[in-house]
C-alpha positions as CSV (number, residue, x, y, z in Angstrom):
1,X,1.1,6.8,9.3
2,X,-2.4,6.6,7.9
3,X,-3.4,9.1,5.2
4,X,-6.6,9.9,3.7
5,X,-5.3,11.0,0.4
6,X,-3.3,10.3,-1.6
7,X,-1.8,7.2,-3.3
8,X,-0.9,4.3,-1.2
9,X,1.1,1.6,-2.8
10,X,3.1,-1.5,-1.9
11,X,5.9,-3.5,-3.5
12,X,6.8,-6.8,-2.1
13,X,8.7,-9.5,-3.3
14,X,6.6,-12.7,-2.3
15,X,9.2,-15.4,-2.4
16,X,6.3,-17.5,-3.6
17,X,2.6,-16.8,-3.1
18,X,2.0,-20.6,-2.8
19,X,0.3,-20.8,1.4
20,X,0.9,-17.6,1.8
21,X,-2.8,-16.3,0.0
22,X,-4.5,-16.2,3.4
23,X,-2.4,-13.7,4.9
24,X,-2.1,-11.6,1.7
25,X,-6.0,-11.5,2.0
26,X,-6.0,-10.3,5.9
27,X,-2.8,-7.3,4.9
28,X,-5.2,-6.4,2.5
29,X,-8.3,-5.7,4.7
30,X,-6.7,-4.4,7.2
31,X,-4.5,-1.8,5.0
32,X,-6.4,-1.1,2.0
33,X,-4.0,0.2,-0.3
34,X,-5.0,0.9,-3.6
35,X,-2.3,-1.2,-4.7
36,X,0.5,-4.0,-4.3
37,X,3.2,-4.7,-6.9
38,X,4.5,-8.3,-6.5
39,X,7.4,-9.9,-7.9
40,X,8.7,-13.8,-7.2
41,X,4.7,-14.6,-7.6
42,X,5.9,-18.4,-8.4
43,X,2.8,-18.6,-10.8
44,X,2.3,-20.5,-13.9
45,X,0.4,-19.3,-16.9
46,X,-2.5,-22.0,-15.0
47,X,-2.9,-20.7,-11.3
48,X,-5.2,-18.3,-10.5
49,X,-5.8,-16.6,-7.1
50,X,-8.6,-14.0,-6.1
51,X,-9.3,-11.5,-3.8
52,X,-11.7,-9.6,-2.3
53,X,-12.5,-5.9,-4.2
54,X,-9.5,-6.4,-6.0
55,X,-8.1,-7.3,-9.4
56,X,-5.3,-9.6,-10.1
57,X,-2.9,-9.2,-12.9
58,X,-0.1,-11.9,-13.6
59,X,2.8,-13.1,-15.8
60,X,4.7,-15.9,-15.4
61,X,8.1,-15.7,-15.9
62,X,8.9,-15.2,-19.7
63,X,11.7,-17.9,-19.0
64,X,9.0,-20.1,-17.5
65,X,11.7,-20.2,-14.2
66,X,9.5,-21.6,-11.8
67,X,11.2,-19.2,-9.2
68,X,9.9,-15.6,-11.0
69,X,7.1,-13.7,-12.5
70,X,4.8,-10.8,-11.4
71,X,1.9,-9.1,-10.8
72,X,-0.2,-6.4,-9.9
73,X,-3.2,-6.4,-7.4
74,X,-5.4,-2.7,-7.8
75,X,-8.5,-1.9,-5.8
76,X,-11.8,-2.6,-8.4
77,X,-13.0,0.7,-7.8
78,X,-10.5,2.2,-9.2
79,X,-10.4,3.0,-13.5
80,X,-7.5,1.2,-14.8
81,X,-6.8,-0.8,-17.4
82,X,-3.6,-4.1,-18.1
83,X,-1.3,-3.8,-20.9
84,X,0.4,-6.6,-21.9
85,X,4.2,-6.6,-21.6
86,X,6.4,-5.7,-25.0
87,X,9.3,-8.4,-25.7
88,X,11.6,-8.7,-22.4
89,X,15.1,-10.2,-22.4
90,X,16.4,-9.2,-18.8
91,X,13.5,-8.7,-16.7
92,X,10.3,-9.6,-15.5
93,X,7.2,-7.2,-15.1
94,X,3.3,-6.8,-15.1
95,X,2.1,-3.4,-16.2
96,X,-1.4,-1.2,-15.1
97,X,-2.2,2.0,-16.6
98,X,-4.5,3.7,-13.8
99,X,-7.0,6.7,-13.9
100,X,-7.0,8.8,-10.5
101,X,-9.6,11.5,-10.6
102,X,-8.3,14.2,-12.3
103,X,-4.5,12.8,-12.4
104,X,-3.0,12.3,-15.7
105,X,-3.2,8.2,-16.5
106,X,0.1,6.3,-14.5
107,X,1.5,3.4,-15.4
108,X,2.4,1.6,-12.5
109,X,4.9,-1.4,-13.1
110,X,5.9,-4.5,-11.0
111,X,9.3,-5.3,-11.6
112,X,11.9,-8.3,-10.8
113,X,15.3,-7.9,-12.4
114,X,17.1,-11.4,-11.3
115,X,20.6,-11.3,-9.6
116,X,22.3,-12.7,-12.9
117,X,20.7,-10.0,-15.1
118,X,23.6,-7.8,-17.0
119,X,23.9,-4.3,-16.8
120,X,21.6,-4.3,-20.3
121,X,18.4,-4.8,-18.3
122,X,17.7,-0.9,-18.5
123,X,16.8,-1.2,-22.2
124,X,14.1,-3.2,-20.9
125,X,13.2,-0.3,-18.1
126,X,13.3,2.0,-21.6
127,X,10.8,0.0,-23.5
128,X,8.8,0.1,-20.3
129,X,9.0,3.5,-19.5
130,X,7.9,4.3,-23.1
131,X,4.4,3.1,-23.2
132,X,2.9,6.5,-20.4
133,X,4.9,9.6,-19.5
134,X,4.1,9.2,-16.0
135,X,5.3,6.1,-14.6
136,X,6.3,4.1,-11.3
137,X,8.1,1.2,-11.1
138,X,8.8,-0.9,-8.1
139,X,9.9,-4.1,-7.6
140,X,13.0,-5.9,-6.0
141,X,15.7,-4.8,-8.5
142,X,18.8,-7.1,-7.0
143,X,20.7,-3.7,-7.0
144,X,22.5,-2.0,-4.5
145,X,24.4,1.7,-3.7
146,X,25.5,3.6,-1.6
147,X,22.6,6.5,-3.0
148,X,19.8,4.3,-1.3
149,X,21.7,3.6,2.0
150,X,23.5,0.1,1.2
151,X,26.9,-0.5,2.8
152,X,28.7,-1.4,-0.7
153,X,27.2,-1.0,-5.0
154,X,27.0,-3.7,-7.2
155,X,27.0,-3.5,-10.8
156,X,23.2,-3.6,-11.3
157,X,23.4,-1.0,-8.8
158,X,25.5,1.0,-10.7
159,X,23.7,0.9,-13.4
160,X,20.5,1.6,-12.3
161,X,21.7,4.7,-10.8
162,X,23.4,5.9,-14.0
163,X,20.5,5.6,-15.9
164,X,18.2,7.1,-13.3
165,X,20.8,10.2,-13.4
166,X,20.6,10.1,-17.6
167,X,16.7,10.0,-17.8
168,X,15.6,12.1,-15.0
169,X,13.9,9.4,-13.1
170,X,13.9,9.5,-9.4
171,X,14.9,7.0,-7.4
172,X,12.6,6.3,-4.0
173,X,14.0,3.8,-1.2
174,X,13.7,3.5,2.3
175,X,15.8,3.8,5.3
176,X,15.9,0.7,6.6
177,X,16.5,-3.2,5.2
178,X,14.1,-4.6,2.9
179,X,15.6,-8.3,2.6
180,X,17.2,-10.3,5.5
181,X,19.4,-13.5,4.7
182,X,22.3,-15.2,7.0
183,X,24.9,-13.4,5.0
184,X,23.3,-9.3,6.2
185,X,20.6,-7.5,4.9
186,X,19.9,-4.8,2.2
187,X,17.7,-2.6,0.6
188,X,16.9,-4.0,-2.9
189,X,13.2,-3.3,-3.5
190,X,12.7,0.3,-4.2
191,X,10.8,2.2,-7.4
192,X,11.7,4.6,-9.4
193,X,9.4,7.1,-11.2
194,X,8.8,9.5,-13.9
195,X,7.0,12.4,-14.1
196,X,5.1,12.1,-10.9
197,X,6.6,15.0,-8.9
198,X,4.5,14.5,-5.9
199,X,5.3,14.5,-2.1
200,X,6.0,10.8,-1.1
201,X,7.1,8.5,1.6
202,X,8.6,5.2,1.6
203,X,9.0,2.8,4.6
204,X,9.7,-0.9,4.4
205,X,6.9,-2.4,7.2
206,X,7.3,-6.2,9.4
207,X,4.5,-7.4,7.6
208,X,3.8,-10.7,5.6
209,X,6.4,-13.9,5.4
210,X,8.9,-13.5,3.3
211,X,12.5,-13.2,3.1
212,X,11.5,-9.5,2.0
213,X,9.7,-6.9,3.8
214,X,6.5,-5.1,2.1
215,X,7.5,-2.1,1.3
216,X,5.2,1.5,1.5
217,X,5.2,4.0,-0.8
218,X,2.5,7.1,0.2
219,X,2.1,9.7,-3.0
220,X,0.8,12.8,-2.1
221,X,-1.4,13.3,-5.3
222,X,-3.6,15.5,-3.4
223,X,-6.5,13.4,-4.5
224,X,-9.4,11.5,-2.3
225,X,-8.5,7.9,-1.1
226,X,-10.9,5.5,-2.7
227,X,-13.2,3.2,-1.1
228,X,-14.6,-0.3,-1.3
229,X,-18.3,0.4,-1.4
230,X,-20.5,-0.7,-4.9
231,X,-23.9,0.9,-6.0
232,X,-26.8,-2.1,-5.3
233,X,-29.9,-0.2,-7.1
234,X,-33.4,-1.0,-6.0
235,X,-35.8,-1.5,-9.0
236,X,-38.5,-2.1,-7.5
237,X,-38.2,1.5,-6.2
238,X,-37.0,2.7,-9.9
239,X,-39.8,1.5,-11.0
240,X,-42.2,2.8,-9.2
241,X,-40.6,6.6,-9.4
242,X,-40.8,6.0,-13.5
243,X,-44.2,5.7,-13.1
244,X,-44.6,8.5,-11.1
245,X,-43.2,10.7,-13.6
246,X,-45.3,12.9,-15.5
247,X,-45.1,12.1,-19.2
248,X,-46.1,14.3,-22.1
249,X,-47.2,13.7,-25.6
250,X,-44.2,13.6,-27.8
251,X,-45.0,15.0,-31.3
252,X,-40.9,15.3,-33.4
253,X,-40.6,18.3,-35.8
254,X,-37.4,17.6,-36.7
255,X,-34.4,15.3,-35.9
256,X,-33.1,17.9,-33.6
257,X,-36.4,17.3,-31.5
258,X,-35.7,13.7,-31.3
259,X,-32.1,14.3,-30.0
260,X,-33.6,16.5,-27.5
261,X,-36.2,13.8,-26.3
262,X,-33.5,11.3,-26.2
263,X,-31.3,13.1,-23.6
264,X,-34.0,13.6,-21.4
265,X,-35.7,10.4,-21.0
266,X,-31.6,9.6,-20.7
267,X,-30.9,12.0,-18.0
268,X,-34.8,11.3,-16.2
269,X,-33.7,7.7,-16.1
270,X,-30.4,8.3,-14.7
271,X,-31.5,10.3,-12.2
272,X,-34.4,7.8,-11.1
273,X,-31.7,5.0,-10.8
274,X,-29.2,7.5,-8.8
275,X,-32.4,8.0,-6.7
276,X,-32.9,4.6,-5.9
277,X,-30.6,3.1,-5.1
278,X,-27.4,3.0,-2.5
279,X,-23.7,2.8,-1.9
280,X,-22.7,0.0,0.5
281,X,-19.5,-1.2,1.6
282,X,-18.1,-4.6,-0.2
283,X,-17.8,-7.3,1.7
284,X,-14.1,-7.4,4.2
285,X,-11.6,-10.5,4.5
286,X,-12.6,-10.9,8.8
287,X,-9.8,-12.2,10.5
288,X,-9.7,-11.9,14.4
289,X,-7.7,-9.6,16.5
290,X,-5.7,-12.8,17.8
291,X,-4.7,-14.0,14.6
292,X,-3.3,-10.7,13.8
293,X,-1.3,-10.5,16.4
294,X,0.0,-14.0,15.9
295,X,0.9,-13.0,12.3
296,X,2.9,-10.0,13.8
297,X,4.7,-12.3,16.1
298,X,5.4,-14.9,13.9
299,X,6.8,-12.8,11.1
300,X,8.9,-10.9,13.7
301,X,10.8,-14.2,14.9
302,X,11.0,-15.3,11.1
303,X,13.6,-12.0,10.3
304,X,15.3,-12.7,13.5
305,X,15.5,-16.6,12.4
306,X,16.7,-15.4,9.0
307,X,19.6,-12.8,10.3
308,X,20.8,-15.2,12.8
């Protein structure tokens, strides 16, 4: 379902970003969502990726575990700003506070809690949740219950579901599997929020390769959906129109004059290079309707490879 307000974000858990770049870069020209929480980026302190009208926030693991870290990819248009993490000892996690419109500021967090964490990794989620009121975190938490449709609970499960209960937080999962392995398949990557009392929808989508799906989270925030287009001024034509203005002899009384001289030569200016100039659309990752379609196939045949 396509919607054009609102909040659009993914989570996915990359199982290494290492080849799999290109087809990051296509899923995100073709969906355009304002942003992806990763998790099992693989990264070291030294790699660095890029794409297209987005920025890319990463940490490596804090246990420099070649098999872990995060990171955060959020459309450039879009007011935000990176915190760095506080001192973790169970968990992994890249943190962006972000500006929508009128929207109080959210901190949106990726998160990887690893299968051998202990049932202490929610004093991590606390020093987390502390830094913003409002708050979303999502990520591939390695628990499981019964609450978000998996057949048995585990103990991170457990606990994750206590402490939602204790704090208030909501818990926001989809229906169907997000990880596939020969032994079954679970739902493990889901969010959970604070303060964001919004409409929502969550769907895990066949997209990307992985041995977990993407997963969608929709918040309806009621706001406008934003859009990769950049001002390009022209100043050759903001020139000209400067020119064109009619000036006036300028003769202060007082300071209060000079204030009121400053604003307007401030707001003529403004105006002139508002004038001028133009909003165009950045430039889009192209990828061909046949590759697409080869990339749905093959990552269809991939989670039947993986259950079988």
């Amino acid at each position: 379902m396509i919607n054009n307000t609102g909040v659009v974000v993914y989570s996915w858990n990359a199982n290494g970003l290492f080849g799999k770049i290109a087809e990051l870069r296509e899923f995100l020209d073709r969906n355009s969502p304002d942003l992806v929480l990763l998790q099992e980026t693989h990264m070291s302190g030294l790699d660095r990726y890029y794409f297209a009208n987005y920025s890319f926030y990463s940490n490596p693991s804090r246990t420099h575990f070649k098999r872990r870290g995060t990171g955060i990819l959020i459309k450039n248009s879009i007011p935000h700003h990176y915190l760095p993490n506080p001192l973790l000892h169970h968990v992994e996690a890249t943190m962006v506070v972000v500006n929508f419109h009128t929207l109080a500021p959210i901190n949106f967090i990726s998160i990887y809690v690893p299968p051998s964490a202990t049932v202490e990794f929610t004093l991590d989620v606390e020093k987390l949740v502390s830094y913003n009121a409002a708050t979303f975190i999502a990520g591939d938490y390695n628990a499981k219950h019964r609450h978000w449709n998996c057949i048995k609970a585990n103990k991170l499960g457990n606990q994750l579901y206590s402490f939602a209960q204790k704090t208030q937080m909501n818990i926001l999962a989809p229906e169907t599997p997000t990880r596939f392995d020969p032994r079954g398949s679970t739902i493990i990557d889901i969010a959970i929020t604070r303060y964001l009392n919004y409409v929502s929808t969550v769907s895990s989508e066949n997209e990307l390769s992985s041995d977990h799906l993407p997963v969608r989270f929709w918040l309806d925030t009621n706001t406008a959906a934003y859009t990769n287009k950049t001002f390009v001024p022209n100043f050759k034509k903001y020139q000209e129109l400067i020119i064109q203005n009619s000036t006036t002899q300028f003769d202060p009384q007082s300071g209060a004059d000079i204030e009121m001289e400053i604003q307007r030569f401030t707001a003529e200016h403004l105006q002139a290079f508002s004038d001028t100039g133009k909003w165009v659309s950045k430039r889009k990752e192209e990828c061909s309707a046949v590759i697409k379609q080869q990339t749905k196939i093959r990552n269809k045949l991939k989670k039947i490879a993986q259950i079988t």
